[in-house]
Biopython code that builds the backbone (N, CA, C, O; Angstrom):
import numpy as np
from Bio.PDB.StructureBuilder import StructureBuilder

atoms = [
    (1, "UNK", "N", (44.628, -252.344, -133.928)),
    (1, "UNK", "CA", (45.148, -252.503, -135.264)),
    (1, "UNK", "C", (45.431, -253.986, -135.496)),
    (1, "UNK", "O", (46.410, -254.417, -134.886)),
    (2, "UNK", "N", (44.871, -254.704, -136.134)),
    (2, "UNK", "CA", (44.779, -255.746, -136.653)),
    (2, "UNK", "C", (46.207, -256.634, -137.142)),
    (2, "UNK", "O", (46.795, -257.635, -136.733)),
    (3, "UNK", "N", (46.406, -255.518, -138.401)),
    (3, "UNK", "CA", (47.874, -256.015, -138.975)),
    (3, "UNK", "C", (48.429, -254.874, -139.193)),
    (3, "UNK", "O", (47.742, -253.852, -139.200)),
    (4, "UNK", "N", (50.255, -254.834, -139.485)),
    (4, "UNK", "CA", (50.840, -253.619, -139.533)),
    (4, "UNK", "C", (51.830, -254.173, -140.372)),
    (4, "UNK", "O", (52.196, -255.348, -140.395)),
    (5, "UNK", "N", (52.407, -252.829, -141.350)),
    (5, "UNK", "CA", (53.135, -253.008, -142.691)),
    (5, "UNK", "C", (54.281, -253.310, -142.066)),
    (5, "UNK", "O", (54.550, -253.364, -140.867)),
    (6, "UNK", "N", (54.987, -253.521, -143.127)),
    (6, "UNK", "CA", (56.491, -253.641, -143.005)),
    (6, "UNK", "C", (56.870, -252.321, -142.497)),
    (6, "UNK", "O", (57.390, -252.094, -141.405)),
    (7, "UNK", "N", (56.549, -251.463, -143.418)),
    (7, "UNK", "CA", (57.181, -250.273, -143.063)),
    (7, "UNK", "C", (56.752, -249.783, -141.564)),
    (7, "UNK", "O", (57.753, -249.575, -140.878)),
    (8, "UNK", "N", (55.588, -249.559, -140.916)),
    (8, "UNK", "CA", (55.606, -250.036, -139.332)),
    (8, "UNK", "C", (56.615, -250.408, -139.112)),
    (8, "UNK", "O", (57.401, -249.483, -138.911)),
    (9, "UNK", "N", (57.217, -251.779, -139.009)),
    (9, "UNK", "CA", (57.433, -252.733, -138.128)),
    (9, "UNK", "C", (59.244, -252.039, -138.209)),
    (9, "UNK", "O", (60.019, -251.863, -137.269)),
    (10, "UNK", "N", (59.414, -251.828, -139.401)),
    (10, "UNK", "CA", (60.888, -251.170, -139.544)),
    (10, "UNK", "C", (60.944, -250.120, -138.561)),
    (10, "UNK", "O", (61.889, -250.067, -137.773)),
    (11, "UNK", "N", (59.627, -248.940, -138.535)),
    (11, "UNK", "CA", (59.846, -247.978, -138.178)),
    (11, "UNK", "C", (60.022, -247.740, -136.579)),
    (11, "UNK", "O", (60.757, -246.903, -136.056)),
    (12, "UNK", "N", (59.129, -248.724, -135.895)),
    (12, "UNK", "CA", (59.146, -248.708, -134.469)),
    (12, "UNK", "C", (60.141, -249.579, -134.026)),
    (12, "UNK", "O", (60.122, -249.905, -132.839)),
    (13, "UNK", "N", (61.454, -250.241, -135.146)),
    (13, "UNK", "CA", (62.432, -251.503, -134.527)),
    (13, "UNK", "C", (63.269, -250.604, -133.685)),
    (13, "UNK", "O", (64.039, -251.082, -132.852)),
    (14, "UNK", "N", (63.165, -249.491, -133.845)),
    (14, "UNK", "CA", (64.565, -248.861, -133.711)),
    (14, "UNK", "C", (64.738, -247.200, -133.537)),
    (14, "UNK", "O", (63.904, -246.610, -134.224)),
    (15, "UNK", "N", (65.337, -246.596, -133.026)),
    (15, "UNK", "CA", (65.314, -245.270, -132.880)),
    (15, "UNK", "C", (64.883, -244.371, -134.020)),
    (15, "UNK", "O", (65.305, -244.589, -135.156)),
    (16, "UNK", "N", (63.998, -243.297, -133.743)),
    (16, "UNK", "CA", (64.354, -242.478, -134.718)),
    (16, "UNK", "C", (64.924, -241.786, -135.712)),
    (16, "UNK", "O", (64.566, -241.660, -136.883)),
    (17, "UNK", "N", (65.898, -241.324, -135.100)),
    (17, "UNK", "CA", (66.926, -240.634, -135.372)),
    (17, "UNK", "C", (66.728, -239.374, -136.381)),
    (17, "UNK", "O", (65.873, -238.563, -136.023)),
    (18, "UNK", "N", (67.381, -239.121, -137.544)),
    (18, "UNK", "CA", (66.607, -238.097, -138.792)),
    (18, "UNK", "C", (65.857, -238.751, -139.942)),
    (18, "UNK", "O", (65.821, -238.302, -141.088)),
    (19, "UNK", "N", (65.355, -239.687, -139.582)),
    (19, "UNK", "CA", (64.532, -240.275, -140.583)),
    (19, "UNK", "C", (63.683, -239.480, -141.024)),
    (19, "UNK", "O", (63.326, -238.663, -140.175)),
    (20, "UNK", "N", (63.066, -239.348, -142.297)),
    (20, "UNK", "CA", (62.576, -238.365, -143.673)),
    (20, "UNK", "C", (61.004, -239.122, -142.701)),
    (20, "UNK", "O", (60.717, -240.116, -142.034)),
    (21, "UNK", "N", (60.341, -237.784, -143.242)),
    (21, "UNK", "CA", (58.804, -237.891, -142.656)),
    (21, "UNK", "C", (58.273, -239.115, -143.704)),
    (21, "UNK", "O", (57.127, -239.402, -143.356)),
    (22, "UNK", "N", (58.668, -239.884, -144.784)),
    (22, "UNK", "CA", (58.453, -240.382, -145.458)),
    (22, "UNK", "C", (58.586, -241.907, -145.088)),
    (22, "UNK", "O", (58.303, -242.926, -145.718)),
    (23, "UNK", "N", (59.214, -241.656, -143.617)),
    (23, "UNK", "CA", (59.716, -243.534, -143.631)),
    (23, "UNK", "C", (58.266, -243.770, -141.906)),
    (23, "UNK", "O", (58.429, -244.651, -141.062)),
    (24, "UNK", "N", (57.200, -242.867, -141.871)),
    (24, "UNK", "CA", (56.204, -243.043, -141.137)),
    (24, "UNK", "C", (55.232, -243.747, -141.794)),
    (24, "UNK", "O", (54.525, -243.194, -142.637)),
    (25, "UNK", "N", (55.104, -244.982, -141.489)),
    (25, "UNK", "CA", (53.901, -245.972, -142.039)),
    (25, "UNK", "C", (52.611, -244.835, -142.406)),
    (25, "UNK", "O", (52.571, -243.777, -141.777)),
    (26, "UNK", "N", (51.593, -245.139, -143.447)),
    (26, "UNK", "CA", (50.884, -244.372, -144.017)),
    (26, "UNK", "C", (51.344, -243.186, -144.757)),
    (26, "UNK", "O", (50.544, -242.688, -145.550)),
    (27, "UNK", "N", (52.968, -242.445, -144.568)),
    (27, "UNK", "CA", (52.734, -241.216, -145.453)),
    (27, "UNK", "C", (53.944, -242.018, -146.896)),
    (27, "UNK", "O", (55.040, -242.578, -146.886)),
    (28, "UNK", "N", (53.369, -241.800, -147.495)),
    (28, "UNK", "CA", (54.125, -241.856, -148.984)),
    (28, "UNK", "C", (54.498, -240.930, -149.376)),
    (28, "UNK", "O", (54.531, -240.048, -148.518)),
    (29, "UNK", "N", (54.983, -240.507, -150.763)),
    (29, "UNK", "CA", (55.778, -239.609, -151.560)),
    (29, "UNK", "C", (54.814, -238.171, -151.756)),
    (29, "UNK", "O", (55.199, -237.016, -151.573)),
    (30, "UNK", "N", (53.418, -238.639, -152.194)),
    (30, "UNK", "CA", (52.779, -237.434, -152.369)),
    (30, "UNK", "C", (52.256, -236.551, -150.743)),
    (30, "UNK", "O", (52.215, -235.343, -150.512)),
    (31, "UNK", "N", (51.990, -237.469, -150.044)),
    (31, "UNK", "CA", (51.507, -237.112, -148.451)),
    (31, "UNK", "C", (53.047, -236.330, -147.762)),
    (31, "UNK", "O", (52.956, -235.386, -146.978)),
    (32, "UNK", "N", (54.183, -236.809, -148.133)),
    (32, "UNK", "CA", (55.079, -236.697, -147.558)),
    (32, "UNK", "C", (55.932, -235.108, -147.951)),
    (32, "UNK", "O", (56.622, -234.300, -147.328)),
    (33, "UNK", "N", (55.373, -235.265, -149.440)),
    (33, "UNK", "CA", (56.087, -233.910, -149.796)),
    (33, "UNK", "C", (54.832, -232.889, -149.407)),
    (33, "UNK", "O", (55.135, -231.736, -149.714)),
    (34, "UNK", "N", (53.942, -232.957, -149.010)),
    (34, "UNK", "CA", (53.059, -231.802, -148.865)),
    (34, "UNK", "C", (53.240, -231.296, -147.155)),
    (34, "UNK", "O", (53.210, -230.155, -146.693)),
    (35, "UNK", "N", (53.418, -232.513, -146.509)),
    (35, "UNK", "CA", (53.859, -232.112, -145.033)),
    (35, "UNK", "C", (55.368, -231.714, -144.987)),
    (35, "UNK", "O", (55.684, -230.958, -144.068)),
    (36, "UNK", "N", (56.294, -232.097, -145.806)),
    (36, "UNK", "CA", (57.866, -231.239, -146.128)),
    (36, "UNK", "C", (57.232, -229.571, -146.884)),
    (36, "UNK", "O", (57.787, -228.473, -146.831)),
    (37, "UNK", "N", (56.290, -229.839, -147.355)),
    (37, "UNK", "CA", (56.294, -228.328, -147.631)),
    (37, "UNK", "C", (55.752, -227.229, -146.537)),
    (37, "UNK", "O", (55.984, -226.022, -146.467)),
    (38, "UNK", "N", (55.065, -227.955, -145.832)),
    (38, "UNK", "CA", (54.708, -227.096, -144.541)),
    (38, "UNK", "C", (55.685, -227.328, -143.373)),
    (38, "UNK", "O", (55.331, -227.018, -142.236)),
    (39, "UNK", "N", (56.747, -227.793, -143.576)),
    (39, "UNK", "CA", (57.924, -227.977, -142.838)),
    (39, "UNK", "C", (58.065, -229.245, -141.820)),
    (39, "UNK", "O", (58.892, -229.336, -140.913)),
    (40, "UNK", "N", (57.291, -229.989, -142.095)),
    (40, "UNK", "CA", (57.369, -231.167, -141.229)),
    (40, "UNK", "C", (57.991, -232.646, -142.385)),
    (40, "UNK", "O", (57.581, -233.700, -142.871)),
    (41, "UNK", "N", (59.074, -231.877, -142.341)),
    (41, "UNK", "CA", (60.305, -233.217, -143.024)),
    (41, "UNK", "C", (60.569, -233.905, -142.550)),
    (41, "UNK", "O", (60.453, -234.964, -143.166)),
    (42, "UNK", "N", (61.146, -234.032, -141.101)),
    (42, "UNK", "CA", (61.553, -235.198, -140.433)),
    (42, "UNK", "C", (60.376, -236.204, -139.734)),
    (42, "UNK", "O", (59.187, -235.960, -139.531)),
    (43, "UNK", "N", (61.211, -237.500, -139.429)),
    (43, "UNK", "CA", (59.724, -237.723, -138.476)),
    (43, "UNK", "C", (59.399, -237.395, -137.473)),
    (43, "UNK", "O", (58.205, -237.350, -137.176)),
    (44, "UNK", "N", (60.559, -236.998, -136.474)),
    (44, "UNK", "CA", (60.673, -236.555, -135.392)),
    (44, "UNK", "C", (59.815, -235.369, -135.437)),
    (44, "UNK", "O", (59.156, -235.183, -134.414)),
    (45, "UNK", "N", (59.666, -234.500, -136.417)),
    (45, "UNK", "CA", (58.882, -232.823, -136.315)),
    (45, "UNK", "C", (57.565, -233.631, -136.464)),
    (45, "UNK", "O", (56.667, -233.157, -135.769)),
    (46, "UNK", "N", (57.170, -234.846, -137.266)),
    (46, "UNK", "CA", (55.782, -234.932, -136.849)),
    (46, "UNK", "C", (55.486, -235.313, -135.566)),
    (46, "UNK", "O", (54.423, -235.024, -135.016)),
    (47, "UNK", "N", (56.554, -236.081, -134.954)),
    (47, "UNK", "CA", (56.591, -236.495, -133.884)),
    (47, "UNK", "C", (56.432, -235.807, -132.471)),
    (47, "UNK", "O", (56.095, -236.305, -131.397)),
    (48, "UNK", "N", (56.739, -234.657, -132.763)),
    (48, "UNK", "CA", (56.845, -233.360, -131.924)),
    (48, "UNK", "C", (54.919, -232.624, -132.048)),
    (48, "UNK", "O", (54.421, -232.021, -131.097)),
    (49, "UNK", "N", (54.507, -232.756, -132.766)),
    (49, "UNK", "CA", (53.051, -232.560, -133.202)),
    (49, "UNK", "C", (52.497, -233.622, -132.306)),
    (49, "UNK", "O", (52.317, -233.244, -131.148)),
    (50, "UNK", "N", (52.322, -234.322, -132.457)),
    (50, "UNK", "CA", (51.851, -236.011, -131.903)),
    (50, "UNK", "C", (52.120, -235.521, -130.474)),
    (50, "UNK", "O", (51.162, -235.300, -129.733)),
    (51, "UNK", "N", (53.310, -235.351, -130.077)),
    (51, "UNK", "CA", (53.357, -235.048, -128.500)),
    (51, "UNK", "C", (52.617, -234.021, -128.427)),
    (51, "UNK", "O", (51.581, -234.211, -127.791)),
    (52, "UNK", "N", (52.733, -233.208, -128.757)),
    (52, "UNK", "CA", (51.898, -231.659, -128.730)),
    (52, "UNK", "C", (50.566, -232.008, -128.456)),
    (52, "UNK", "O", (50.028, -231.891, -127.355)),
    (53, "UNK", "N", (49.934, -232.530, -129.700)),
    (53, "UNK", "CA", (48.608, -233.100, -129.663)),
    (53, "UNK", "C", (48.230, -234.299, -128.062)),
    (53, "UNK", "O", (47.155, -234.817, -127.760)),
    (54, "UNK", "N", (49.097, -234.359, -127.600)),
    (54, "UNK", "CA", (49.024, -235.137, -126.293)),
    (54, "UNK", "C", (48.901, -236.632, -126.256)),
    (54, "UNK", "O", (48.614, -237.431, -125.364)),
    (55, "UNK", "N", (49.300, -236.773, -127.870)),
    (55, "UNK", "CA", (49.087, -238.781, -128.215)),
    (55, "UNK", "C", (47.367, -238.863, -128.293)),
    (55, "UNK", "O", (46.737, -239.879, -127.997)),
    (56, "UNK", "N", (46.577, -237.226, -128.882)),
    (56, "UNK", "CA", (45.236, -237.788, -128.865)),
    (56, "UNK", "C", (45.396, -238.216, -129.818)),
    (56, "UNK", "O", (46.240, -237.656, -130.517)),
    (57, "UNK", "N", (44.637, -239.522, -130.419)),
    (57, "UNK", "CA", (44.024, -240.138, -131.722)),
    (57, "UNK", "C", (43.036, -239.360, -132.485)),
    (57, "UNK", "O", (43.188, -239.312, -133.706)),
    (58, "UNK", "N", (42.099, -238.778, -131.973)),
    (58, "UNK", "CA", (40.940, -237.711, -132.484)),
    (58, "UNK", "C", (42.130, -236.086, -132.897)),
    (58, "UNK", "O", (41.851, -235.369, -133.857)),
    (59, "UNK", "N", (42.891, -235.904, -132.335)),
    (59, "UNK", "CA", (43.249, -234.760, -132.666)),
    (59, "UNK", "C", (44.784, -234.466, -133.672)),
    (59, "UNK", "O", (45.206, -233.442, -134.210)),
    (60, "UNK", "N", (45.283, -235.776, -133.610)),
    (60, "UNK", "CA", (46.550, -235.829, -134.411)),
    (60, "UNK", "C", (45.480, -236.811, -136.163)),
    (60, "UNK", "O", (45.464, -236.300, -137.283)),
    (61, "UNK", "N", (45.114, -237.526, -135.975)),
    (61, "UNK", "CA", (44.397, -237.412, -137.422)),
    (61, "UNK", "C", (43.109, -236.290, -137.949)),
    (61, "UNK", "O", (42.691, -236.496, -139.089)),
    (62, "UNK", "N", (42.682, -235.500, -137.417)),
    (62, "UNK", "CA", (42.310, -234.409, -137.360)),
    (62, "UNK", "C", (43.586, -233.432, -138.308)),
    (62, "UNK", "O", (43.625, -232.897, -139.416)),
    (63, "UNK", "N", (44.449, -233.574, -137.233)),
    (63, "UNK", "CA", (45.510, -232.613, -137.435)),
    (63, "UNK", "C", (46.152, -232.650, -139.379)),
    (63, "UNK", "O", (46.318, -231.839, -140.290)),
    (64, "UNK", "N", (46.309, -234.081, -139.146)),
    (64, "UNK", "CA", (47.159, -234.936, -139.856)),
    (64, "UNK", "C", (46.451, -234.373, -141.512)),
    (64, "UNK", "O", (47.118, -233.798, -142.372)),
    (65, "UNK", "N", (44.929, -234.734, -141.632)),
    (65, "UNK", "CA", (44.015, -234.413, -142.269)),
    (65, "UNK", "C", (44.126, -233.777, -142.701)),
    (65, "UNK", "O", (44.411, -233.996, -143.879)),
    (66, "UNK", "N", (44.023, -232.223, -142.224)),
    (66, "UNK", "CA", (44.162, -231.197, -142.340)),
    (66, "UNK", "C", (45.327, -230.316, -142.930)),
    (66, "UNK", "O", (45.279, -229.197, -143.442)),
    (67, "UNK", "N", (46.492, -231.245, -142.677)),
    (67, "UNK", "CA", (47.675, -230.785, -143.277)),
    (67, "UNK", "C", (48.469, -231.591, -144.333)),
    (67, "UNK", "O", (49.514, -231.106, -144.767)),
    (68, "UNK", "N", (47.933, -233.065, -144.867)),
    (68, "UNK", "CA", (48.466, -232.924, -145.440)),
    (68, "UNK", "C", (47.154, -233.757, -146.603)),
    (68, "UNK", "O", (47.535, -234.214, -147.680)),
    (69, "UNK", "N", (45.724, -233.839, -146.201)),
    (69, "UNK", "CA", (45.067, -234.571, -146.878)),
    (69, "UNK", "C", (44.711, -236.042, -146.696)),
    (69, "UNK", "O", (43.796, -236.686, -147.211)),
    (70, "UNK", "N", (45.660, -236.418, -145.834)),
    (70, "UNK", "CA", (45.836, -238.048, -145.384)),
    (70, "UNK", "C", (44.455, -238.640, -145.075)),
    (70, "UNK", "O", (43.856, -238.311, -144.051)),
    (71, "UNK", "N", (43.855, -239.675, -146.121)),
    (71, "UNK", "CA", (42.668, -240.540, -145.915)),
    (71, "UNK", "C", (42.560, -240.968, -144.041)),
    (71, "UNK", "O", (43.216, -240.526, -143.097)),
    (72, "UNK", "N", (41.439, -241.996, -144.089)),
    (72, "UNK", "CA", (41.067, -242.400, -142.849)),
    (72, "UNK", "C", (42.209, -243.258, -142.461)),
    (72, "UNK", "O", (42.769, -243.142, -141.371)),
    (73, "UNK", "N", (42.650, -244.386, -143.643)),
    (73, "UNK", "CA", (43.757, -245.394, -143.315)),
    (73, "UNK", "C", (44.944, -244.881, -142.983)),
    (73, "UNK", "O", (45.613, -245.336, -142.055)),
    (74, "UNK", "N", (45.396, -243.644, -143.894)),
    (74, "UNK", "CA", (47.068, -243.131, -143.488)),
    (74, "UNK", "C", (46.740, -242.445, -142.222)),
    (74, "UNK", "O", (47.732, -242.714, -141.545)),
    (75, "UNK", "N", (46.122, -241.872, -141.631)),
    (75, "UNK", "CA", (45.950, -241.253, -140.741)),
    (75, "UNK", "C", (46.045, -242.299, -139.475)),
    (75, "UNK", "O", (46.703, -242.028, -138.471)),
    (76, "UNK", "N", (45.338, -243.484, -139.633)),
    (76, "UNK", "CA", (45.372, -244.772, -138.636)),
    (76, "UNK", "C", (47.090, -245.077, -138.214)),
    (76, "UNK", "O", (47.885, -245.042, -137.275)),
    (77, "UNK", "N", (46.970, -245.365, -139.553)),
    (77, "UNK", "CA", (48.830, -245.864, -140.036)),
    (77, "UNK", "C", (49.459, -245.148, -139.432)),
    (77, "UNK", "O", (50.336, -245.759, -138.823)),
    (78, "UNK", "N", (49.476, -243.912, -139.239)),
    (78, "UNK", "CA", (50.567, -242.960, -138.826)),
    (78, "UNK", "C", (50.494, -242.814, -137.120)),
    (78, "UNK", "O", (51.387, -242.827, -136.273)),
    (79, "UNK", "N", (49.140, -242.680, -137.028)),
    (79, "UNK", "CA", (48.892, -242.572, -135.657)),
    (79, "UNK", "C", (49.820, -243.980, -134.919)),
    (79, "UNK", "O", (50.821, -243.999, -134.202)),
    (80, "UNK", "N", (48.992, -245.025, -135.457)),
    (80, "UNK", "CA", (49.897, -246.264, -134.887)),
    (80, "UNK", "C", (50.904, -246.248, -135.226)),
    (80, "UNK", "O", (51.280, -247.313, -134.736)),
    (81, "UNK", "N", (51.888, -245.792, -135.812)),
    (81, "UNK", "CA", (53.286, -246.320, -135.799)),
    (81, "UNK", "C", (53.652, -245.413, -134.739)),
    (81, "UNK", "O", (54.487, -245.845, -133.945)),
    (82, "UNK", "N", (53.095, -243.961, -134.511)),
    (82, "UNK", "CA", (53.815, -243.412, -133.861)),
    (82, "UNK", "C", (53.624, -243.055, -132.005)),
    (82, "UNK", "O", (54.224, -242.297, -131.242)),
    (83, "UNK", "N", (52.242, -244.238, -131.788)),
    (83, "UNK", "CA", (52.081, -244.644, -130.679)),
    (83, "UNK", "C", (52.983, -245.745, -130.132)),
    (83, "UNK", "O", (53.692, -245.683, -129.127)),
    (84, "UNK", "N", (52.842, -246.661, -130.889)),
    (84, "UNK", "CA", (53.858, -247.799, -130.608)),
    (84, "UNK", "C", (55.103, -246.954, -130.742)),
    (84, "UNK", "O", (55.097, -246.340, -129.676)),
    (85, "UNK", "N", (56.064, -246.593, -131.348)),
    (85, "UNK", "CA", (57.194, -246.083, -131.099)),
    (85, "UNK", "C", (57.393, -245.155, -129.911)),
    (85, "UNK", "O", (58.540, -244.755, -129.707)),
    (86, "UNK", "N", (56.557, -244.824, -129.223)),
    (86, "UNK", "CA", (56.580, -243.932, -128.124)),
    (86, "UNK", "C", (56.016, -244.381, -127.134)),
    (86, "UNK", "O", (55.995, -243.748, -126.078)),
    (87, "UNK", "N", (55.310, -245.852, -127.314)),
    (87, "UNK", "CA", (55.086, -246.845, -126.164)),
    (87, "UNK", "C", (56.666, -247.798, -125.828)),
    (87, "UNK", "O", (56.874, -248.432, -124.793)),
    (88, "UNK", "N", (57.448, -247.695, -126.784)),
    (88, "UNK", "CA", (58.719, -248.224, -126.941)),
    (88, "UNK", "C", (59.893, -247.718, -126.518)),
    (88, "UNK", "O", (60.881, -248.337, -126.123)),
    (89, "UNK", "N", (59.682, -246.228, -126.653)),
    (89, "UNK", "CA", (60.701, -245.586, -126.741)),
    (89, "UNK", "C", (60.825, -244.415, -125.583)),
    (89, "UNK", "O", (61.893, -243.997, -125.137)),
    (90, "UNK", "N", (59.561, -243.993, -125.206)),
    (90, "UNK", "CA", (59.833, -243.019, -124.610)),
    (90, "UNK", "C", (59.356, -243.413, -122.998)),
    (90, "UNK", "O", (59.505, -242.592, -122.093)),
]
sb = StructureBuilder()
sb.init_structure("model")
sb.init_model(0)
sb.init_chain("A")
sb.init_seg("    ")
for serial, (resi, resn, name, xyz) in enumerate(atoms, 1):
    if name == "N":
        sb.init_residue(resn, " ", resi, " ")
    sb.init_atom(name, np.array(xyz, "f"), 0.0, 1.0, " ", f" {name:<3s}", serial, name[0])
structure = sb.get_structure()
């Protein structure tokens, strides 16, 4: 990954905690309420997917895709923020 948003850089400064699935680099308001409607509100519950998925890249934007519509870029976006935060954190 080349360059990474602000919102990245916020997101991996610092613990999780209950942060809204909305504060994951790549998902915005419309991406965000469609994965809150299938119950993945927090970031941590996507986060729990991502582990599930085993940190694959092929299978969590796959996943990602699939549930909430997320282009090639949000799908990147998301993947990376939530590799780096778990290269950080866990």
């Amino acid at each position: 990954m080349s360059s990474t948003s602000q919102k990245h850089k916020d997101f991996v400064a610092e613990p999780m905690g209950e942060k809204s699935v909305m504060a994951l680099a790549g998902i915005g308001e419309v991406l965000g309420r469609r994965l809150e409607e299938k119950g993945f509100d927090k970031a941590y519950v996507v986060l729990g997917q991502f582990l599930v998925l085993k940190k694959d890249e092929e299978l969590f934007r796959e996943w990602l895709k699939d549930t909430s519509g997320a282009n090639s870029k949000q799908q990147g976006d998301c993947y990376g923020c939530l590799k780096e935060w778990c290269d950080s954190f866990l």
